[in-house]
N, CA and C atoms of all chains as a GROMACS GRO file, in nm:
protein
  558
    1UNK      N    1  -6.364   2.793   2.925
    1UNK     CA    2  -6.380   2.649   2.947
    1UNK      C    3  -6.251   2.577   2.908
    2UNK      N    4  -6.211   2.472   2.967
    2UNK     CA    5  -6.076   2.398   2.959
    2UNK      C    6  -6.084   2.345   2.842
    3UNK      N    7  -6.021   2.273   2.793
    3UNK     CA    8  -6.000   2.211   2.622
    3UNK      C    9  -6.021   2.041   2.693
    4UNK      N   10  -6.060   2.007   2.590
    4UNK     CA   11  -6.085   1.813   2.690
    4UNK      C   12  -6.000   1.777   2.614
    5UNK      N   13  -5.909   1.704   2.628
    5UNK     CA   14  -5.848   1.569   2.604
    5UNK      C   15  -5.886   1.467   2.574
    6UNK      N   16  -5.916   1.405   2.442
    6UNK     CA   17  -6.021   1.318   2.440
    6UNK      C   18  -5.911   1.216   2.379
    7UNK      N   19  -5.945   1.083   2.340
    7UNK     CA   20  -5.884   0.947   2.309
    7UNK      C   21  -6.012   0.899   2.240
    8UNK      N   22  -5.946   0.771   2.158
    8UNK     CA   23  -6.070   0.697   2.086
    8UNK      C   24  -6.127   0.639   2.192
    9UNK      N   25  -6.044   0.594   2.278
    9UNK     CA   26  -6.151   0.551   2.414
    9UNK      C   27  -6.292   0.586   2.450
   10UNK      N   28  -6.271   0.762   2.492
   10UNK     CA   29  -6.384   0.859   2.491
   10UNK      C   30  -6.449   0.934   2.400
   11UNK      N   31  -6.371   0.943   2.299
   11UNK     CA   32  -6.418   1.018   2.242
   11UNK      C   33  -6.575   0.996   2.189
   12UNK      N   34  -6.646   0.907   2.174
   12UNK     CA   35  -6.745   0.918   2.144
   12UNK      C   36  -6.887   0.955   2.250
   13UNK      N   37  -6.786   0.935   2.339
   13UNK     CA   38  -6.884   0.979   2.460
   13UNK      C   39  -6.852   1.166   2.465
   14UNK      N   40  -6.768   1.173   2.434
   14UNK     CA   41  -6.752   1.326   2.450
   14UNK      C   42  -6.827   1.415   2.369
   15UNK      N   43  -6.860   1.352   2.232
   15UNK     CA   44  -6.979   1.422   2.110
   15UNK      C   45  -7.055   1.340   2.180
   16UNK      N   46  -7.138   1.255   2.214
   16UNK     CA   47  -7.290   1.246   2.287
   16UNK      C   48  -7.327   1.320   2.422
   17UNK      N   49  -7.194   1.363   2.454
   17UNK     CA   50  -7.230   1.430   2.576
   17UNK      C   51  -7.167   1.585   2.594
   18UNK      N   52  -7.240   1.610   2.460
   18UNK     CA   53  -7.204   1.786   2.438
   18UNK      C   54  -7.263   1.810   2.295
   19UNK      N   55  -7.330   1.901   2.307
   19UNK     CA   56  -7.455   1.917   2.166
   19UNK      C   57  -7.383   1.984   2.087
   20UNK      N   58  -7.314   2.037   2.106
   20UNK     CA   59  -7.114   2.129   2.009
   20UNK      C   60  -7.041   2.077   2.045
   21UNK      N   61  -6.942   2.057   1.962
   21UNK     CA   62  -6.840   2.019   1.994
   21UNK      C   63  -6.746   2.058   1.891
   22UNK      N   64  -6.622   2.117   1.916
   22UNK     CA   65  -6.554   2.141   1.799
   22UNK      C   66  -6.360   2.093   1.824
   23UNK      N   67  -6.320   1.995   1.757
   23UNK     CA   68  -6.247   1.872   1.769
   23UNK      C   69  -6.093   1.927   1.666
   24UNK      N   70  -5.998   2.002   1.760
   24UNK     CA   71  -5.838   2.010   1.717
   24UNK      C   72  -5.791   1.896   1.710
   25UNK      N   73  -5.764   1.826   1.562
   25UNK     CA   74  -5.695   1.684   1.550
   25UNK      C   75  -5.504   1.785   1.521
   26UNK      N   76  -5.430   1.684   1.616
   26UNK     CA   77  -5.304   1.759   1.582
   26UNK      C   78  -5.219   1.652   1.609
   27UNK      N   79  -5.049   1.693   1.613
   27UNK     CA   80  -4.984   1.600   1.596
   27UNK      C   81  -4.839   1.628   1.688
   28UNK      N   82  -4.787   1.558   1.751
   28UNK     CA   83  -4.634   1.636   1.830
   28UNK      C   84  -4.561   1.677   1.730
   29UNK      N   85  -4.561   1.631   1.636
   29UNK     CA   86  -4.435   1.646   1.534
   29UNK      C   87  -4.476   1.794   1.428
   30UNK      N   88  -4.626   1.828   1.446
   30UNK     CA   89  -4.682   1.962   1.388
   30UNK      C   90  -4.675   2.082   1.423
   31UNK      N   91  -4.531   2.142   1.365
   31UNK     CA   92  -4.546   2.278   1.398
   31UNK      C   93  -4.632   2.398   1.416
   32UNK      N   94  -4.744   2.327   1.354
   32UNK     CA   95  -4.813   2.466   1.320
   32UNK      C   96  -4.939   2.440   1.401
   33UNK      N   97  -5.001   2.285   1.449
   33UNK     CA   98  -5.033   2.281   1.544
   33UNK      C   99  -5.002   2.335   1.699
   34UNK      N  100  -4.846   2.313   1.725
   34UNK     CA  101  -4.810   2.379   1.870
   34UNK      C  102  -4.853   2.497   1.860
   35UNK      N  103  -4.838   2.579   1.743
   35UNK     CA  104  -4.842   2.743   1.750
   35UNK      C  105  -4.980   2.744   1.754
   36UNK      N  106  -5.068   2.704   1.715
   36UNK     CA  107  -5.256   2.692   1.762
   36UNK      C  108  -5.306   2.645   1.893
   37UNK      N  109  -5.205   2.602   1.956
   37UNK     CA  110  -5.273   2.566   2.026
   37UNK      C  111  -5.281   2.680   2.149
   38UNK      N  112  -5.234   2.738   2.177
   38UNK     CA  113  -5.246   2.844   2.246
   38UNK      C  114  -5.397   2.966   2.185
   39UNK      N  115  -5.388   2.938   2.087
   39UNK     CA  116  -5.502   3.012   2.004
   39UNK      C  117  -5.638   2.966   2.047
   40UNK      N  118  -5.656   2.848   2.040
   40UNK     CA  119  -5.734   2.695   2.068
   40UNK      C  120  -5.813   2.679   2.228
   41UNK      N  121  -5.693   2.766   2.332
   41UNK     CA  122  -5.732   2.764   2.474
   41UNK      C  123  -5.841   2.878   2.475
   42UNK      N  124  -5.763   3.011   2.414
   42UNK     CA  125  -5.830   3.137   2.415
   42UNK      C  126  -5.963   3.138   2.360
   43UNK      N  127  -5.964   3.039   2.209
   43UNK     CA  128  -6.082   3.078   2.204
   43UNK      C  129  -6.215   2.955   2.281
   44UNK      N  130  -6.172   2.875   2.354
   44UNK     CA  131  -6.262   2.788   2.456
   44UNK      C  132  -6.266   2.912   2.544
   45UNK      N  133  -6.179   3.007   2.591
   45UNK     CA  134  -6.258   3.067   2.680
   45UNK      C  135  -6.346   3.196   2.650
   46UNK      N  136  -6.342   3.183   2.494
   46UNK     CA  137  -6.399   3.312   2.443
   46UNK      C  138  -6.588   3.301   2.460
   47UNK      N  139  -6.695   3.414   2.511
   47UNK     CA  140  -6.809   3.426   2.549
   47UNK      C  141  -6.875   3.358   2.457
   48UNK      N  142  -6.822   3.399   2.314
   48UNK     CA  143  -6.895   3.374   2.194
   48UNK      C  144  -6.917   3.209   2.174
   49UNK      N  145  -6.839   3.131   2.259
   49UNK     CA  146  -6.860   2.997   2.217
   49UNK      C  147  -6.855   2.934   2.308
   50UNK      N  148  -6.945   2.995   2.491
   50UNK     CA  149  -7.014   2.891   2.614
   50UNK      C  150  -7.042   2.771   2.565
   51UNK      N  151  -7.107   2.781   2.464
   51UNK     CA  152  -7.220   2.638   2.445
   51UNK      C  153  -7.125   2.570   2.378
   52UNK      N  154  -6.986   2.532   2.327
   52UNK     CA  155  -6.897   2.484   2.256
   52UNK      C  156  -6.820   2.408   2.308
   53UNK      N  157  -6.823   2.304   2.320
   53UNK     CA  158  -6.751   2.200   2.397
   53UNK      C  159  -6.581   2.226   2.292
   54UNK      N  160  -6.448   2.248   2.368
   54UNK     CA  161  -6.336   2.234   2.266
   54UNK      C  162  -6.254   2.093   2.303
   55UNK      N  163  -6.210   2.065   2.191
   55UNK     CA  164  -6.156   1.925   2.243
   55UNK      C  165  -6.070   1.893   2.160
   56UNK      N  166  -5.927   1.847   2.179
   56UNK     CA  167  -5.809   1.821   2.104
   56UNK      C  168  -5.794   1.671   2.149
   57UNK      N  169  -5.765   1.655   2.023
   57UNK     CA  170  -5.726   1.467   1.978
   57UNK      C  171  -5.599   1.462   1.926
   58UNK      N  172  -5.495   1.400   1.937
   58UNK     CA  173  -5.398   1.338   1.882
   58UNK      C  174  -5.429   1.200   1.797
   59UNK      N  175  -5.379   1.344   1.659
   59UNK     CA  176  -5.440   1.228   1.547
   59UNK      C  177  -5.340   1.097   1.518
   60UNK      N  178  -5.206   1.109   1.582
   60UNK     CA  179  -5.133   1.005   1.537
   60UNK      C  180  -5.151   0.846   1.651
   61UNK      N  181  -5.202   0.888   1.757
   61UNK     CA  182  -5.222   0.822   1.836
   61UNK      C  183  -5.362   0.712   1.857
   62UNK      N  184  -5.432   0.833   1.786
   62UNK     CA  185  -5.635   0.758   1.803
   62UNK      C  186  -5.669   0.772   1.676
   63UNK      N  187  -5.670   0.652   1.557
   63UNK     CA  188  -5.720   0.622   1.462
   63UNK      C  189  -5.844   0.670   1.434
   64UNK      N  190  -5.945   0.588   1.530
   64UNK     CA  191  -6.057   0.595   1.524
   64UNK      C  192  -6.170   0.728   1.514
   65UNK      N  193  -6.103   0.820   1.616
   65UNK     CA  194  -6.138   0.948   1.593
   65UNK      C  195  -6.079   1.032   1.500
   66UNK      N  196  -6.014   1.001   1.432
   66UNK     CA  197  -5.915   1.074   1.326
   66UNK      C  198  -5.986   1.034   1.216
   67UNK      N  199  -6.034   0.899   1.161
   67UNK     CA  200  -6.112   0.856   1.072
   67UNK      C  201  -6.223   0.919   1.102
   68UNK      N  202  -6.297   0.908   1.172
   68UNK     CA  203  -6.470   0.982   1.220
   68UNK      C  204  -6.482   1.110   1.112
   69UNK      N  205  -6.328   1.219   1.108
   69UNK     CA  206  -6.344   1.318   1.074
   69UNK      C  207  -6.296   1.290   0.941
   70UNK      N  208  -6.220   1.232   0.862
   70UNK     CA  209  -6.162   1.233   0.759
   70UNK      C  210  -6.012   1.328   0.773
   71UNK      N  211  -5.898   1.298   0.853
   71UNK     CA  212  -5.806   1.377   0.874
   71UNK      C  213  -5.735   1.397   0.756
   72UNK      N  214  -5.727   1.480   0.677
   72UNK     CA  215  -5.623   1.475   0.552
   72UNK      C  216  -5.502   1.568   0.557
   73UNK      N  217  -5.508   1.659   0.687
   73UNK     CA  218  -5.367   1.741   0.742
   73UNK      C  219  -5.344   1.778   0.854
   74UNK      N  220  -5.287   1.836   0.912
   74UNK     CA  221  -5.279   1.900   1.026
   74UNK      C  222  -5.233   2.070   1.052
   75UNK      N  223  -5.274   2.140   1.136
   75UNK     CA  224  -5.396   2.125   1.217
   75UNK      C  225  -5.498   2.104   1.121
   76UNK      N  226  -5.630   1.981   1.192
   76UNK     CA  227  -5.704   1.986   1.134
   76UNK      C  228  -5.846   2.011   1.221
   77UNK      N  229  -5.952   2.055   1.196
   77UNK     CA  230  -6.060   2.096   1.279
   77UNK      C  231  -6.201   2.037   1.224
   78UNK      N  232  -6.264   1.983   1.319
   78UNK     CA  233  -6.403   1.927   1.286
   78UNK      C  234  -6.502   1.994   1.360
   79UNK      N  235  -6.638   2.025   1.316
   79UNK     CA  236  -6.737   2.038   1.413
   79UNK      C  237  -6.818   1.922   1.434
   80UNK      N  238  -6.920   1.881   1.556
   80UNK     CA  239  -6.982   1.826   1.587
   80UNK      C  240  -7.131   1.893   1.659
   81UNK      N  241  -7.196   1.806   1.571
   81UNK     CA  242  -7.366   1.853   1.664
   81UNK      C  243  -7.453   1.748   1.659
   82UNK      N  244  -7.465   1.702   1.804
   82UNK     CA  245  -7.580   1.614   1.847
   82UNK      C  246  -7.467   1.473   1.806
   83UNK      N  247  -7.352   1.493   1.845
   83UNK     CA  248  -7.278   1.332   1.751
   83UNK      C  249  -7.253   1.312   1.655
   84UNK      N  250  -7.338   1.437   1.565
   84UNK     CA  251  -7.284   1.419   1.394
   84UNK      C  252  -7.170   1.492   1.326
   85UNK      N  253  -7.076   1.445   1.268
   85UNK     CA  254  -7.001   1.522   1.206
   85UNK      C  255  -7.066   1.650   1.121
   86UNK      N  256  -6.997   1.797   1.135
   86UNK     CA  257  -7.126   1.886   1.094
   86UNK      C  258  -7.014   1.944   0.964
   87UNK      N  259  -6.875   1.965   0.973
   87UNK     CA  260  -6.833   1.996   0.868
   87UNK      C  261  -6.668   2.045   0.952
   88UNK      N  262  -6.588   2.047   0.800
   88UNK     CA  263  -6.414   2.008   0.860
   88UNK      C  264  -6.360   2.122   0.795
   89UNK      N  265  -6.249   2.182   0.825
   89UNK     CA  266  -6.155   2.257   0.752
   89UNK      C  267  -6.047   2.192   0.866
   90UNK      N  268  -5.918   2.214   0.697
   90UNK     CA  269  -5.776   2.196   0.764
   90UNK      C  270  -5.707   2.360   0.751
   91UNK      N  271  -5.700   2.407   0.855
   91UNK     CA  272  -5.607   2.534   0.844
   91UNK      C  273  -5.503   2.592   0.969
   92UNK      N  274  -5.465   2.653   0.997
   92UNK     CA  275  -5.391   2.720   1.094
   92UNK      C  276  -5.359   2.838   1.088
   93UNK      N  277  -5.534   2.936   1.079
   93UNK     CA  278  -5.564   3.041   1.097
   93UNK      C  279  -5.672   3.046   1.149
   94UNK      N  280  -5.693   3.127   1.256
   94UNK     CA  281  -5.763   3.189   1.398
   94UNK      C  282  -5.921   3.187   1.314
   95UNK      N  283  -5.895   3.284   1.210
   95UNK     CA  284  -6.022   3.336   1.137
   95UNK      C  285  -6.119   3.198   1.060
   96UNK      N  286  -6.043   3.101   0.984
   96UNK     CA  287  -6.083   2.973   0.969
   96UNK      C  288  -6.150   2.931   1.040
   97UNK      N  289  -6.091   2.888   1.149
   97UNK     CA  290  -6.159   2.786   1.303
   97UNK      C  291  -6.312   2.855   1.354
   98UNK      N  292  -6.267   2.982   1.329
   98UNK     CA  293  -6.385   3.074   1.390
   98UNK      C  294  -6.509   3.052   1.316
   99UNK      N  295  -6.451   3.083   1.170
   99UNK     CA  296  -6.565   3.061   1.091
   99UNK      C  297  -6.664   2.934   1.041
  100UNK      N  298  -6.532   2.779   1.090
  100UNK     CA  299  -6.650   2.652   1.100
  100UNK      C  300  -6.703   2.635   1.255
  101UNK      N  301  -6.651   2.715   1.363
  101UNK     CA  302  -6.755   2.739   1.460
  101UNK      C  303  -6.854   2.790   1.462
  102UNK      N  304  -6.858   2.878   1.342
  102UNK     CA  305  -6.989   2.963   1.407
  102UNK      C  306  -7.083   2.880   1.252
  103UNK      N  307  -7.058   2.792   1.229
  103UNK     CA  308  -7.154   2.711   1.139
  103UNK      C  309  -7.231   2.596   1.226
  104UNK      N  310  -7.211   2.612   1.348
  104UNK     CA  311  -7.267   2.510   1.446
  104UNK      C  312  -7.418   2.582   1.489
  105UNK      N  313  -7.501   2.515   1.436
  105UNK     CA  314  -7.691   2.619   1.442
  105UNK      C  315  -7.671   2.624   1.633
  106UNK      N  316  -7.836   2.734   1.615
  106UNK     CA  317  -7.850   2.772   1.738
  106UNK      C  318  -7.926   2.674   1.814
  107UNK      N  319  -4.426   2.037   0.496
  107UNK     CA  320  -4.313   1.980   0.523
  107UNK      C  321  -4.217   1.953   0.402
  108UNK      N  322  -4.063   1.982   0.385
  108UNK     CA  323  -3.982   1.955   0.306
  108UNK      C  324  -3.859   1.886   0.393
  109UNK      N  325  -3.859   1.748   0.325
  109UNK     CA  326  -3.754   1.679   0.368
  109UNK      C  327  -3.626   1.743   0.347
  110UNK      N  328  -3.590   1.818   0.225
  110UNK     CA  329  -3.445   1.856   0.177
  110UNK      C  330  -3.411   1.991   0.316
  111UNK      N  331  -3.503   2.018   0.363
  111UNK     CA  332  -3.449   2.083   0.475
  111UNK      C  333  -3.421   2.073   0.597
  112UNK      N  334  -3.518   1.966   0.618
  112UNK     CA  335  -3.485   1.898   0.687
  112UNK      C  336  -3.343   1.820   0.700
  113UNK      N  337  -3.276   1.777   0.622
  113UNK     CA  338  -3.186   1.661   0.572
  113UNK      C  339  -3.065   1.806   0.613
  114UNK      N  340  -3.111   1.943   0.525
  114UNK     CA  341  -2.985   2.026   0.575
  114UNK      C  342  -2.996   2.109   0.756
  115UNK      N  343  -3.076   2.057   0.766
  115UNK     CA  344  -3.112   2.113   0.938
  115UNK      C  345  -3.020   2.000   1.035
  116UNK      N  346  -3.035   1.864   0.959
  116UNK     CA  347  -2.959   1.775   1.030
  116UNK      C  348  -2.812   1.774   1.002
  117UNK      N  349  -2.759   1.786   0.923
  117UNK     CA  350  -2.611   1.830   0.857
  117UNK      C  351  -2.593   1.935   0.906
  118UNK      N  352  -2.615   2.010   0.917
  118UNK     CA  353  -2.555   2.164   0.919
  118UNK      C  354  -2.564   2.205   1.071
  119UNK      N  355  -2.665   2.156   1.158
  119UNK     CA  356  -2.692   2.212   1.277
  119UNK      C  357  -2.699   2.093   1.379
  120UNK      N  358  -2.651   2.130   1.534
  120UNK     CA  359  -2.629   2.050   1.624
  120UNK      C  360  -2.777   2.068   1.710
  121UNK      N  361  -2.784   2.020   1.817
  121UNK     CA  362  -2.915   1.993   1.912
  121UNK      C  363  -2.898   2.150   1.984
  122UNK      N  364  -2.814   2.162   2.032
  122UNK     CA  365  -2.825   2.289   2.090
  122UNK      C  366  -2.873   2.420   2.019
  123UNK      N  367  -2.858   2.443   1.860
  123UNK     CA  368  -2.871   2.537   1.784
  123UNK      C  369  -3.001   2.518   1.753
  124UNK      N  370  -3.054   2.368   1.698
  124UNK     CA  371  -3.182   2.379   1.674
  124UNK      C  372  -3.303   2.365   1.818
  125UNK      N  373  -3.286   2.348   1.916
  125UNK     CA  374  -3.322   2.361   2.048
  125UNK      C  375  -3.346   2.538   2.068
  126UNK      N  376  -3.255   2.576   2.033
  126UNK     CA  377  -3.295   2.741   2.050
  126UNK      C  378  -3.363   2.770   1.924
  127UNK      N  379  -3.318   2.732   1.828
  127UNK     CA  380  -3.452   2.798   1.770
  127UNK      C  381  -3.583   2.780   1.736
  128UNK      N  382  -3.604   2.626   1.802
  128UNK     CA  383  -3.731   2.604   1.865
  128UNK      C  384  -3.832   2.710   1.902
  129UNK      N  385  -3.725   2.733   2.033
  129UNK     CA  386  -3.782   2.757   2.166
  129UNK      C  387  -3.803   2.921   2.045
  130UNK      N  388  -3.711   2.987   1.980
  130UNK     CA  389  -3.738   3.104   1.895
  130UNK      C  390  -3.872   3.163   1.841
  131UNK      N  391  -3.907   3.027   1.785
  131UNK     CA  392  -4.023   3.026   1.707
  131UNK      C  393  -4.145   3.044   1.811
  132UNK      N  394  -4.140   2.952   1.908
  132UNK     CA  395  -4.234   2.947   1.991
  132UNK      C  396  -4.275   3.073   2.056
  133UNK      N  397  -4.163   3.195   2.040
  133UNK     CA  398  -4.173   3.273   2.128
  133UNK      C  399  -4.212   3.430   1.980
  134UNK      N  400  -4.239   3.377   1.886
  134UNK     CA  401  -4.212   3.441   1.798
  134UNK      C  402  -4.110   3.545   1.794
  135UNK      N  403  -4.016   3.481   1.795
  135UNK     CA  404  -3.874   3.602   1.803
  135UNK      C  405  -3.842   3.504   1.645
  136UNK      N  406  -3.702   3.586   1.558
  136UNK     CA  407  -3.625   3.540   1.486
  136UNK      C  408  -3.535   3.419   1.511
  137UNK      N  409  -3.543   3.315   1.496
  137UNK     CA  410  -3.435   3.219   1.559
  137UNK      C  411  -3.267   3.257   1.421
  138UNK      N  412  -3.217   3.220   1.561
  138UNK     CA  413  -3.063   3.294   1.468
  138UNK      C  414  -3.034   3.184   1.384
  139UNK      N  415  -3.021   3.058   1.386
  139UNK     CA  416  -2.987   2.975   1.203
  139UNK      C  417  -3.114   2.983   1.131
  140UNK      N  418  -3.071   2.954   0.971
  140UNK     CA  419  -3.202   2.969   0.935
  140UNK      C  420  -3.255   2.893   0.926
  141UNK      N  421  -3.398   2.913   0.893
  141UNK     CA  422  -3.462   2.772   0.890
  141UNK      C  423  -3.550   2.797   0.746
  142UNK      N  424  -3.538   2.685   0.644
  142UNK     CA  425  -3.698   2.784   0.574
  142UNK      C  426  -3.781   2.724   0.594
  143UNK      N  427  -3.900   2.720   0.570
  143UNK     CA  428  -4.038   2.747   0.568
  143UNK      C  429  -4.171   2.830   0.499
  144UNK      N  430  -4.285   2.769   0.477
  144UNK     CA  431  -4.376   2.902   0.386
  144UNK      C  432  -4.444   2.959   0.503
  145UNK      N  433  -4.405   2.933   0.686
  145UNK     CA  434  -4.477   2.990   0.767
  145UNK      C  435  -4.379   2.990   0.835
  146UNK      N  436  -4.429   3.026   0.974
  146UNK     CA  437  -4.373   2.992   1.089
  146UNK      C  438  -4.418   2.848   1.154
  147UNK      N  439  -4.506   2.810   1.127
  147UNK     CA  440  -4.591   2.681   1.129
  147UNK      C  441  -4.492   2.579   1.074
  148UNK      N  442  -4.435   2.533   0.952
  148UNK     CA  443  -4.325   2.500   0.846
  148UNK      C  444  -4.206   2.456   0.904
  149UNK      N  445  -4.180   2.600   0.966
  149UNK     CA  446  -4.023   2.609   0.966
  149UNK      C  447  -4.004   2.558   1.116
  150UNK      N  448  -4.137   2.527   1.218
  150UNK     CA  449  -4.085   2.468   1.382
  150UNK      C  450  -4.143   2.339   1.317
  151UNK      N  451  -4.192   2.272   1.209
  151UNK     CA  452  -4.179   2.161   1.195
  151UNK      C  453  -4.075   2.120   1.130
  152UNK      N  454  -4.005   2.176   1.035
  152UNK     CA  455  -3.861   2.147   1.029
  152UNK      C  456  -3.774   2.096   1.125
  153UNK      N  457  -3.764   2.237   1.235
  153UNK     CA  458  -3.645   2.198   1.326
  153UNK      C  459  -3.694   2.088   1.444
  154UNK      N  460  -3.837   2.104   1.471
  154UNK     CA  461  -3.865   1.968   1.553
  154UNK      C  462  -3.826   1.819   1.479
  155UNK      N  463  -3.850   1.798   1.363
  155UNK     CA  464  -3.823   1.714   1.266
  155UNK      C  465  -3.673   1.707   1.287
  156UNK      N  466  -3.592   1.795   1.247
  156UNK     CA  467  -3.450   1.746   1.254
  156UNK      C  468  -3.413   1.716   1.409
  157UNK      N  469  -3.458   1.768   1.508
  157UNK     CA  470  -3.447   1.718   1.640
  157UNK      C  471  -3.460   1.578   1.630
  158UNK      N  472  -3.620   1.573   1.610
  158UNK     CA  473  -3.631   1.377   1.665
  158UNK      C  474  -3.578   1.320   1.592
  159UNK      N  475  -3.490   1.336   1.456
  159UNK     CA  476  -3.422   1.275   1.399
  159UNK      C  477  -3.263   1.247   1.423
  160UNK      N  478  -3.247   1.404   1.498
  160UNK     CA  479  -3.083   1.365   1.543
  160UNK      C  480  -3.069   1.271   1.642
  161UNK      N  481  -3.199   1.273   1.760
  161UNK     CA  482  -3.200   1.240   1.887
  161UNK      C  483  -3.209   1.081   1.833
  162UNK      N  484  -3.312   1.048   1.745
  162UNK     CA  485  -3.297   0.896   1.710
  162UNK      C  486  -3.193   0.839   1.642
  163UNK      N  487  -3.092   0.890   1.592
  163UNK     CA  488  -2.983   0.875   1.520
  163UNK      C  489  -2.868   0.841   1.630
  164UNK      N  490  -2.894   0.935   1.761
  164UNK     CA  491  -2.790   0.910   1.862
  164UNK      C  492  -2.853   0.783   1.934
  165UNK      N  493  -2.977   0.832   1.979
  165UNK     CA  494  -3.061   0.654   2.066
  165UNK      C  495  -3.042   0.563   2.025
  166UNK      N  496  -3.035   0.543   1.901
  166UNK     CA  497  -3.062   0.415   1.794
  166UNK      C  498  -2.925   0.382   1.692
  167UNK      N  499  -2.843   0.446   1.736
  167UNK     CA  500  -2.701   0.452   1.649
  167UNK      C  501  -2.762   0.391   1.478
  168UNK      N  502  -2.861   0.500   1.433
  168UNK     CA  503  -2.861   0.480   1.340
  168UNK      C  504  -2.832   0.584   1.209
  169UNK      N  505  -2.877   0.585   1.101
  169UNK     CA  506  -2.782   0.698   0.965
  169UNK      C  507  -2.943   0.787   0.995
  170UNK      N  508  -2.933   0.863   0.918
  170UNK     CA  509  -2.999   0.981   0.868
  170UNK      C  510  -3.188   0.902   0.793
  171UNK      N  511  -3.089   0.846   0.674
  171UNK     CA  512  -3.251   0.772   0.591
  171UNK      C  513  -3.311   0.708   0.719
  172UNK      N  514  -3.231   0.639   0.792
  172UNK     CA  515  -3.316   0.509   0.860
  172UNK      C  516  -3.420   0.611   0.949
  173UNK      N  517  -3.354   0.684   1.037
  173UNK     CA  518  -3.447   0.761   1.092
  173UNK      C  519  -3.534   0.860   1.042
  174UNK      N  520  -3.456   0.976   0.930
  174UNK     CA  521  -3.615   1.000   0.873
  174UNK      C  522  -3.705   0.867   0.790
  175UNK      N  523  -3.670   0.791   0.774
  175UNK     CA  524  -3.808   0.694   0.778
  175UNK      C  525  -3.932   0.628   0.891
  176UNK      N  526  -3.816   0.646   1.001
  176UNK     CA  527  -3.921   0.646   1.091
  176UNK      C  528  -3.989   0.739   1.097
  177UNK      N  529  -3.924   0.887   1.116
  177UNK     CA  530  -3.975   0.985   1.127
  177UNK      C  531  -4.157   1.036   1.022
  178UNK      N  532  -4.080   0.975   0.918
  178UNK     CA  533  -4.237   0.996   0.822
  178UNK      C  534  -4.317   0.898   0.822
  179UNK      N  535  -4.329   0.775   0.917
  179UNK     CA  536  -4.425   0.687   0.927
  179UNK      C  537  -4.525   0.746   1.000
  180UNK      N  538  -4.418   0.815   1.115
  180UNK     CA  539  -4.492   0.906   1.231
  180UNK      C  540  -4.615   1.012   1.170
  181UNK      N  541  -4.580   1.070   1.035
  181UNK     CA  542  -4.648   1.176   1.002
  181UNK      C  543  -4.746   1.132   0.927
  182UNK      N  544  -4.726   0.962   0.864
  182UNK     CA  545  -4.806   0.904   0.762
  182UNK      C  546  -4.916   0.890   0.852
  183UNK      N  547  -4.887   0.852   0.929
  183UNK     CA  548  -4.987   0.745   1.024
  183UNK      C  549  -5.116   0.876   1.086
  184UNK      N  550  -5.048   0.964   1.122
  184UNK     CA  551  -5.142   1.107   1.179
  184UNK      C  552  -5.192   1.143   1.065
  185UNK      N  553  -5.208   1.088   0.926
  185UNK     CA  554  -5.300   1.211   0.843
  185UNK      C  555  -5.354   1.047   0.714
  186UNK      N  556  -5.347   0.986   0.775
  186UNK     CA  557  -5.407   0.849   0.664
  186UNK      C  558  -5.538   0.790   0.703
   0.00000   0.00000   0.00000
């Protein structure tokens, strides 16, 4: 599945209109973001996470969604279920991301 | 992020040197100046950092502080 592009514009339509959702806040100027993000595509297309909406925000750009999550670094990662914030890690390791994905219930 | 390496990424190295070792990192190869860093993550925010700083220094005919100050408003603003 493609990665969405979301803005404070949409973004709130993008968690009401996806029951997962799991939200790459990053930054141009974040090295360690660019190097995830390639990580980030692979695993939207990985089997294990169909039902997982992926979606990258630019946190320097959209306040609003950057606050939603509490951004305190970069890369930083949120889950979402049903619209609610479900829980955050800041890291830039594969195994991390994986592991607050798969905290999203069945 | 460490400014003091930043500050020697901009002294010590031109656009073309840190441009390749950008593109180094990206490709996970060794980039040939050094860069430090506690990752590889670190060290392409370094040299991107000293990039938009040289590049605004030439756009903006301005010194070093003035632009890394812009530069860290940029980073304030993405994590506040």
């Amino acid at each position: 599945m493609a990665v969405i592009q979301a803005t404070d514009t949409d973004f709130n339509d993008v968690l009401t209109g996806n029951q997962k959702v799991v939200v790459k806040y990053y930054a141009d100027w974040c090295g360690s973001c660019r190097l995830f993000a390639p990580k980030f595509k692979r695993m939207s297309d990985d089997e294990a996470f169909t039902d997982v909406a992926f979606v990258d925000v630019n946190a320097e750009n959209n306040p609003e969604a950057r606050k939603l999550a509490g951004v305190t670094n970069l890369p930083f990662f949120a889950i979402f279920q049903h619209g609610k914030l479900v829980d955050t890690v800041a890291a830039s390791k594969e195994d991390a991301v994986r592991t607050l994905i798969h905290k999203l219930e069945a | 992020m460490k400014v003091p390496v930043i500050k020697t990424l901009v002294e010590t190295q031109n656009l073309e040197a840190l441009v390749a070792a950008e593109e180094a990192i990206l490709e996970e190869q060794t980039p040939e100046i050094t860069v430090e860093g506690a990752d590889e993550g670190e060290q392409l925010t370094h040299v991107m950092a000293a990039i938009w700083i040289l590049n605004h220094m030439q756009d903006h005919n301005t010194d070093f502080k003035t632009a890394l100050r812009e530069y860290t408003k940029k980073v304030r603003v993405s994590i506040s």
